[in-house]
Biopython code that builds the backbone (N, CA, C, O; Angstrom):
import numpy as np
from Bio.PDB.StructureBuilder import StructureBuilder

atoms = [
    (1, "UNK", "N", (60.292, -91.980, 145.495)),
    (1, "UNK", "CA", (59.784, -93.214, 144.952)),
    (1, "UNK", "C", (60.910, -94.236, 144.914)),
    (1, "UNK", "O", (61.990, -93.877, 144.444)),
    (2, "UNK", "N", (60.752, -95.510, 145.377)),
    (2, "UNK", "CA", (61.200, -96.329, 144.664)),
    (2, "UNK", "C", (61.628, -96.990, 143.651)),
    (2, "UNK", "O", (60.841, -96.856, 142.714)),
    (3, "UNK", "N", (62.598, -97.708, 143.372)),
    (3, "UNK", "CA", (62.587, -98.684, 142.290)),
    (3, "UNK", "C", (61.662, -99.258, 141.654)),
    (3, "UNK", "O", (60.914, -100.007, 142.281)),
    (4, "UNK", "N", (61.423, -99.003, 139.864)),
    (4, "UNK", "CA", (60.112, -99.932, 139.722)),
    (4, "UNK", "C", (58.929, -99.067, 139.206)),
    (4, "UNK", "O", (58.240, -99.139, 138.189)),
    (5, "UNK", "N", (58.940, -98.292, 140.184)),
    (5, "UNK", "CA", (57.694, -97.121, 140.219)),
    (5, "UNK", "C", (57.708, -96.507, 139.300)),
    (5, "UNK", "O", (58.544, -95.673, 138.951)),
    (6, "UNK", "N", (56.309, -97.019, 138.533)),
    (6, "UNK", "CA", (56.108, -95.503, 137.301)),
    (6, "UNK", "C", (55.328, -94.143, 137.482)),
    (6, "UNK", "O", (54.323, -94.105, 138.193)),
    (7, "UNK", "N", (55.684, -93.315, 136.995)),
    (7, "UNK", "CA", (55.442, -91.598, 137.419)),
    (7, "UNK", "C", (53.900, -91.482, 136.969)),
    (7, "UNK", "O", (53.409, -92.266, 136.157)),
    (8, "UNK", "N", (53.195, -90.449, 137.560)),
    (8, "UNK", "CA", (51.714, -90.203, 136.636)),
    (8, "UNK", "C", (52.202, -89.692, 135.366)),
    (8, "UNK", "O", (53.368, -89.719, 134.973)),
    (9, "UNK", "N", (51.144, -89.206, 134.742)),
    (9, "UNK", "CA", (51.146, -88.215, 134.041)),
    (9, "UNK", "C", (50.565, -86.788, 134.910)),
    (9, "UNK", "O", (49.920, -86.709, 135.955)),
    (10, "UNK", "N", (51.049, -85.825, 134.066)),
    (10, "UNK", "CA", (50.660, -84.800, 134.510)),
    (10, "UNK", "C", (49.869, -83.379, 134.272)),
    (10, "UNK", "O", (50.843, -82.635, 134.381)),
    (11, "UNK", "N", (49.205, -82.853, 134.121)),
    (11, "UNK", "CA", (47.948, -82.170, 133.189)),
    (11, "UNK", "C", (48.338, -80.721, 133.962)),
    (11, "UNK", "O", (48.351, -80.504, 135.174)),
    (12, "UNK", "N", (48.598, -79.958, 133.038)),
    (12, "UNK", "CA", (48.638, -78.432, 133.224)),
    (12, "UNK", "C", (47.133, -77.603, 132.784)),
    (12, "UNK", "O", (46.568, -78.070, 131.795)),
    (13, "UNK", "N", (46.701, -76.821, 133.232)),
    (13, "UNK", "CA", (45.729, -75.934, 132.720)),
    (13, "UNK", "C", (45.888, -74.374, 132.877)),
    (13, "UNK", "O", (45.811, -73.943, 134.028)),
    (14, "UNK", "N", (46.074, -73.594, 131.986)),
    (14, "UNK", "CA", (45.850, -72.303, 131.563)),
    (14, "UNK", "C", (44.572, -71.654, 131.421)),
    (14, "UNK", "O", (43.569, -72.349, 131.258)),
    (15, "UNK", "N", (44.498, -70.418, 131.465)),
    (15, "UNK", "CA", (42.889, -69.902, 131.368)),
    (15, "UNK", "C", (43.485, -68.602, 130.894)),
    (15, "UNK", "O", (44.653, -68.288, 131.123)),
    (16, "UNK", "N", (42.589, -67.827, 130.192)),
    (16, "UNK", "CA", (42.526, -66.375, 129.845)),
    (16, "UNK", "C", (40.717, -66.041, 129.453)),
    (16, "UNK", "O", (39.858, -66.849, 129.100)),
    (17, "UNK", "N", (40.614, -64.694, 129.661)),
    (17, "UNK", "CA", (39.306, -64.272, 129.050)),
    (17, "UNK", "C", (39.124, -64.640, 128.074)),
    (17, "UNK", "O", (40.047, -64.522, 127.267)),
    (18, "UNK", "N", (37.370, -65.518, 127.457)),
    (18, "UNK", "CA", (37.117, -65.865, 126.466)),
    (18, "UNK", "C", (37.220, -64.275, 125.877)),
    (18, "UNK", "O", (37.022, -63.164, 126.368)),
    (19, "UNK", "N", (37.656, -64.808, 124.497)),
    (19, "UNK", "CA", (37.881, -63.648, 123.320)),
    (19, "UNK", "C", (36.367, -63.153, 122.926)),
    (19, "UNK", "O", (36.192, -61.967, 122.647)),
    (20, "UNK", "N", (35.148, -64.195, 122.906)),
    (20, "UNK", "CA", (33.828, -63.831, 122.230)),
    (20, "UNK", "C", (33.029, -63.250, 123.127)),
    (20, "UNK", "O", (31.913, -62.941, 122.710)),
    (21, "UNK", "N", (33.413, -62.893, 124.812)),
    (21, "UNK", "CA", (32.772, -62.287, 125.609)),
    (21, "UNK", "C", (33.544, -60.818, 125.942)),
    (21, "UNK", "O", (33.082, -59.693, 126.135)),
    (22, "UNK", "N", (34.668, -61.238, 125.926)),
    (22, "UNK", "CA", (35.523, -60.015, 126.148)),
    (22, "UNK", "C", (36.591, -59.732, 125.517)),
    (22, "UNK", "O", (37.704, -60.037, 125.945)),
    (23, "UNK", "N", (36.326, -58.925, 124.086)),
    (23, "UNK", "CA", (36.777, -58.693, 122.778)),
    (23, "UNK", "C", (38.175, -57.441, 123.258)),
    (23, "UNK", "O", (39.151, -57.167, 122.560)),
    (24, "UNK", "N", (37.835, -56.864, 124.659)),
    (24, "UNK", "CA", (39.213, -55.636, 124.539)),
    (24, "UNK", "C", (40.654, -56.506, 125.937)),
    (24, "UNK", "O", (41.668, -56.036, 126.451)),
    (25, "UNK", "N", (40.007, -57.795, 126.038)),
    (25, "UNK", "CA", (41.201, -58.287, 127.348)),
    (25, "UNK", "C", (42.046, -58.913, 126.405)),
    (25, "UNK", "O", (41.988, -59.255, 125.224)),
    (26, "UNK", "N", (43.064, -58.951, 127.590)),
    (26, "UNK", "CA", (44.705, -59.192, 126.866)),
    (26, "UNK", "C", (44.682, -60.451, 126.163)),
    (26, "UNK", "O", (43.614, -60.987, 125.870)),
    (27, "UNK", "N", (45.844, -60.969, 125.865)),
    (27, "UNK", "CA", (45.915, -62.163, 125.390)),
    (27, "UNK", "C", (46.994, -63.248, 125.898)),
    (27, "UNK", "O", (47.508, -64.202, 125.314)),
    (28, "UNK", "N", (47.143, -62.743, 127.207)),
    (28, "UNK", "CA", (47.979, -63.398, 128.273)),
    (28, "UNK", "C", (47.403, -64.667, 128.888)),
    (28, "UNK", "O", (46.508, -64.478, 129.711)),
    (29, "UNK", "N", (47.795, -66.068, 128.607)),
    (29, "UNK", "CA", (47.838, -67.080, 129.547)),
    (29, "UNK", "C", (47.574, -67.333, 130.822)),
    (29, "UNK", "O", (48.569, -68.055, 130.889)),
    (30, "UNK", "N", (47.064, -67.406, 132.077)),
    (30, "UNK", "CA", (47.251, -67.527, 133.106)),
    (30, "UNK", "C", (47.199, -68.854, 133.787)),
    (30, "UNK", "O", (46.199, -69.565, 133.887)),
    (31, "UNK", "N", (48.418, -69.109, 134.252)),
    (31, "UNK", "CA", (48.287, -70.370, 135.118)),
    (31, "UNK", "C", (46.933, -70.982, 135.790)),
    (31, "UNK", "O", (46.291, -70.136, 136.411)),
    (32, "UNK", "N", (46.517, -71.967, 135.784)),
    (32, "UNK", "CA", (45.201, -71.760, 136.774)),
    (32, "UNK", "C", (45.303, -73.255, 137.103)),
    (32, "UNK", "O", (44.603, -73.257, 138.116)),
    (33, "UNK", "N", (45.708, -74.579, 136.937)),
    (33, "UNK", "CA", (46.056, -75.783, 138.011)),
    (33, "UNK", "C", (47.023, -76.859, 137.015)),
    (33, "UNK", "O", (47.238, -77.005, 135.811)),
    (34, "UNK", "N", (47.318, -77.303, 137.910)),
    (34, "UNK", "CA", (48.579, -78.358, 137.953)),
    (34, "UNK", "C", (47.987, -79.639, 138.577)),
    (34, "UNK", "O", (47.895, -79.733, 139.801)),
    (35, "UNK", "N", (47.564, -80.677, 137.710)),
    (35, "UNK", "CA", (46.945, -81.660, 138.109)),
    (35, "UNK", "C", (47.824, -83.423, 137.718)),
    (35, "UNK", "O", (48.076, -83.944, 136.631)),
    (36, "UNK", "N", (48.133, -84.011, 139.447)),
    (36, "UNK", "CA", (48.791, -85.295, 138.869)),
    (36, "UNK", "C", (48.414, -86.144, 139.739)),
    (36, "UNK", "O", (47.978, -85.715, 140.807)),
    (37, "UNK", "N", (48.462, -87.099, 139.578)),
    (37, "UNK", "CA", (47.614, -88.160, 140.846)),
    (37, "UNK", "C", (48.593, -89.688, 140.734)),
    (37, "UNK", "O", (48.326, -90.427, 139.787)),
    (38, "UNK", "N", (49.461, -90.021, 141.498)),
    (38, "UNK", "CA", (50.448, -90.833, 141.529)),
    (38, "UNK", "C", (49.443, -92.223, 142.654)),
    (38, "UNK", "O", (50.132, -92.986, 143.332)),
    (39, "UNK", "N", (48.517, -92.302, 142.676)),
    (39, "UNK", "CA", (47.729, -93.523, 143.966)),
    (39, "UNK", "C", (47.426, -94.555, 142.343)),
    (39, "UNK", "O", (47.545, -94.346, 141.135)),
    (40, "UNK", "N", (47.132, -95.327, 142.936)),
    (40, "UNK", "CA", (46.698, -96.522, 141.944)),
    (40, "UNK", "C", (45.060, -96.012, 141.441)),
    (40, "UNK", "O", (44.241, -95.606, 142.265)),
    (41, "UNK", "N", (44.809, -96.101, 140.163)),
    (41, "UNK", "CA", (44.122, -95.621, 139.339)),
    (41, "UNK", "C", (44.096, -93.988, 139.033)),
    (41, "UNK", "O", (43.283, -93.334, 138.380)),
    (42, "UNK", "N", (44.921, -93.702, 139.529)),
    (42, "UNK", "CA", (44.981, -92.067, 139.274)),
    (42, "UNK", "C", (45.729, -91.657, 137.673)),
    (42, "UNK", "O", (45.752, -90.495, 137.266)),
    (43, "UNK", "N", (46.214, -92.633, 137.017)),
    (43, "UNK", "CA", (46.112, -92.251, 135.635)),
    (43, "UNK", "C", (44.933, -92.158, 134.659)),
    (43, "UNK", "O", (44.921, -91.584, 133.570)),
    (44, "UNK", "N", (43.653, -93.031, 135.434)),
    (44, "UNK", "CA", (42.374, -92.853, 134.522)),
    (44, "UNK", "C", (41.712, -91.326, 134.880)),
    (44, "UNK", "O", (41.224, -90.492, 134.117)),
    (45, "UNK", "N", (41.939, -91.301, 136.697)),
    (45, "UNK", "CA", (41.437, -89.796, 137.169)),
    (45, "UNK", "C", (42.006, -88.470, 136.338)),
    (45, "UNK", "O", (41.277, -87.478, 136.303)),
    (46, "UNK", "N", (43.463, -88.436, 135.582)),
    (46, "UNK", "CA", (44.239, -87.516, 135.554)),
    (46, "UNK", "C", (43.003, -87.303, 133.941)),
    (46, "UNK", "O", (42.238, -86.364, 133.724)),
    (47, "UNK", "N", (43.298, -88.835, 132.894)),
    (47, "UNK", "CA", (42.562, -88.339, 131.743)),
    (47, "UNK", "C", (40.826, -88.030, 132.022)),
    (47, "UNK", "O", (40.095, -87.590, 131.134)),
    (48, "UNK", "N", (40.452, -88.288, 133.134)),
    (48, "UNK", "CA", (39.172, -88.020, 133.099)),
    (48, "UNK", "C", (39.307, -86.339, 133.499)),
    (48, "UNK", "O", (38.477, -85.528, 133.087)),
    (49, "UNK", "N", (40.285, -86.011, 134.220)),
    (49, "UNK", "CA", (39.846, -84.616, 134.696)),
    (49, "UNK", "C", (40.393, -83.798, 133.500)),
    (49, "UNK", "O", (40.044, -82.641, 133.265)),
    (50, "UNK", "N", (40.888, -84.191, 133.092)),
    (50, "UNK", "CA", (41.601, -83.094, 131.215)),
    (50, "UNK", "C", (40.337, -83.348, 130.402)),
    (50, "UNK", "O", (39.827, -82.396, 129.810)),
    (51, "UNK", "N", (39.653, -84.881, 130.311)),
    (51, "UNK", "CA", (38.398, -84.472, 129.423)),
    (51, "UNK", "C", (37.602, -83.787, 129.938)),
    (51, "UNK", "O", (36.837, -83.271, 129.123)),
    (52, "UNK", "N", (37.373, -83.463, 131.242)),
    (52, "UNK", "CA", (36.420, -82.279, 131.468)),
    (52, "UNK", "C", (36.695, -81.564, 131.469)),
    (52, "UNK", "O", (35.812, -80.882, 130.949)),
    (53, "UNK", "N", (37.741, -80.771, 131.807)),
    (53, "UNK", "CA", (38.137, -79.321, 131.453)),
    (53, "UNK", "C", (38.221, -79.232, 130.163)),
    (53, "UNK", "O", (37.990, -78.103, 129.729)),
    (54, "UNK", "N", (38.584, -80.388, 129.054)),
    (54, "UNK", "CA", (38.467, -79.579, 127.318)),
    (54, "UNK", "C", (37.042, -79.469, 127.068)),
    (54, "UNK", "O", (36.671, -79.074, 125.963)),
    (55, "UNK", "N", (36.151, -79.791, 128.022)),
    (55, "UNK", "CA", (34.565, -79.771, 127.369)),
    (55, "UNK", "C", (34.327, -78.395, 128.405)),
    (55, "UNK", "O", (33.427, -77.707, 127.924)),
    (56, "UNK", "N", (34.796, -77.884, 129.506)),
    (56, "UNK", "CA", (34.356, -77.526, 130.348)),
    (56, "UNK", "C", (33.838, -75.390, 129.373)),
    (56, "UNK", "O", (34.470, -74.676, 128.594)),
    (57, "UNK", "N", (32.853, -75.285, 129.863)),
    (57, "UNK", "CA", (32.918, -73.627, 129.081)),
    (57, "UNK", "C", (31.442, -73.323, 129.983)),
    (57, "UNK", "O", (30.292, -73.760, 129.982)),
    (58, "UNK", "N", (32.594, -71.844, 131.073)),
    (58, "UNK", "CA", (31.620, -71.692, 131.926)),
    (58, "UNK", "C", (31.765, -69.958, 131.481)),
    (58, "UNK", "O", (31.950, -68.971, 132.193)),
    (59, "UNK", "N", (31.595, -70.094, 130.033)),
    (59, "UNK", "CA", (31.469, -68.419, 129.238)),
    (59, "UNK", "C", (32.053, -67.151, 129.717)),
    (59, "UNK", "O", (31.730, -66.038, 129.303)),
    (60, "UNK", "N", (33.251, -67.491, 130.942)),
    (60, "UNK", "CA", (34.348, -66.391, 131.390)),
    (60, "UNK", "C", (35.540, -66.845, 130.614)),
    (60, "UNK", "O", (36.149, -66.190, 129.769)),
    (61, "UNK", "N", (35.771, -67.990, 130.998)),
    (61, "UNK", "CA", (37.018, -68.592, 130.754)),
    (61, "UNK", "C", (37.262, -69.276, 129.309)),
    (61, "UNK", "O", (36.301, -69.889, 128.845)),
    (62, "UNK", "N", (38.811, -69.217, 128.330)),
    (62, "UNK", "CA", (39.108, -70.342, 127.381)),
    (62, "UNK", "C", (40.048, -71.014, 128.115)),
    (62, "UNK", "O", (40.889, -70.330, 128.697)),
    (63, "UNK", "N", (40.102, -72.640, 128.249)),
    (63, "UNK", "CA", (41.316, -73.076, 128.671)),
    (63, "UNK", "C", (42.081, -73.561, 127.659)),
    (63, "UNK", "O", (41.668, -73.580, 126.499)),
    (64, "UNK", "N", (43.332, -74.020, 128.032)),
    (64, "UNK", "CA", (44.335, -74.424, 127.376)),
    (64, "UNK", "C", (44.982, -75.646, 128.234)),
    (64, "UNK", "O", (45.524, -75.396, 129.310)),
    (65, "UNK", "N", (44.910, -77.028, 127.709)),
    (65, "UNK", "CA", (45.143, -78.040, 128.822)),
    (65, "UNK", "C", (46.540, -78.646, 127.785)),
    (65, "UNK", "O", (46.585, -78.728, 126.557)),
    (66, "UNK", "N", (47.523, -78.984, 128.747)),
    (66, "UNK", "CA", (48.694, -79.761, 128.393)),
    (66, "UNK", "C", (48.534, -80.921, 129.299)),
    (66, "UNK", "O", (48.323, -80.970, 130.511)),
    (67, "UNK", "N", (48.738, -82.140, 128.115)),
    (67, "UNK", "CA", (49.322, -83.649, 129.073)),
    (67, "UNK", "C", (50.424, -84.070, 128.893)),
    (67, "UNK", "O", (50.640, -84.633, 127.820)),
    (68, "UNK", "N", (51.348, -83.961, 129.739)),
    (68, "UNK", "CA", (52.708, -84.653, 129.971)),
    (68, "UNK", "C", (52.762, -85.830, 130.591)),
    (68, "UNK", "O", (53.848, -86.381, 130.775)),
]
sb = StructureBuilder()
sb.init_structure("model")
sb.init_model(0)
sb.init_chain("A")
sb.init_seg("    ")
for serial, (resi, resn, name, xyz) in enumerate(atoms, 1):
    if name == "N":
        sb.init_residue(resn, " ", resi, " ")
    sb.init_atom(name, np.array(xyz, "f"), 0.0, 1.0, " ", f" {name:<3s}", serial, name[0])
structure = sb.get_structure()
């Protein structure tokens, strides 16, 4: 990048077995995407795609979303 240029933000997501479907799986974290979008309007894309994954519950998965 250039001079000038401001960075995205950047959205991590974690997943593990929901606990209320599957009461004997671990309690280990797993990586599951790395989301950043540096094009012009890709800071509204980055918070739109973190609000759907904190609503998202497809009854395998809990996520865990970080915004940096």
């Amino acid at each position: 990048m250039t001079g000038g240029e401001k960075f995205s933000i950047m959205i991590t997501i974690q997943r593990r077995y929901n606990r209320k479907r599957y009461k004997d799986a671990d309690d280990d974290w797993s990586l599951d995407t790395i989301y950043s979008d540096g094009m012009e309007g890709g800071e509204q894309r980055e918070k739109d795609y973190a609000e759907h994954m904190k609503t998202k519950d497809d009854g395998v998965y809990e996520y865990k979303i970080t915004v940096e």
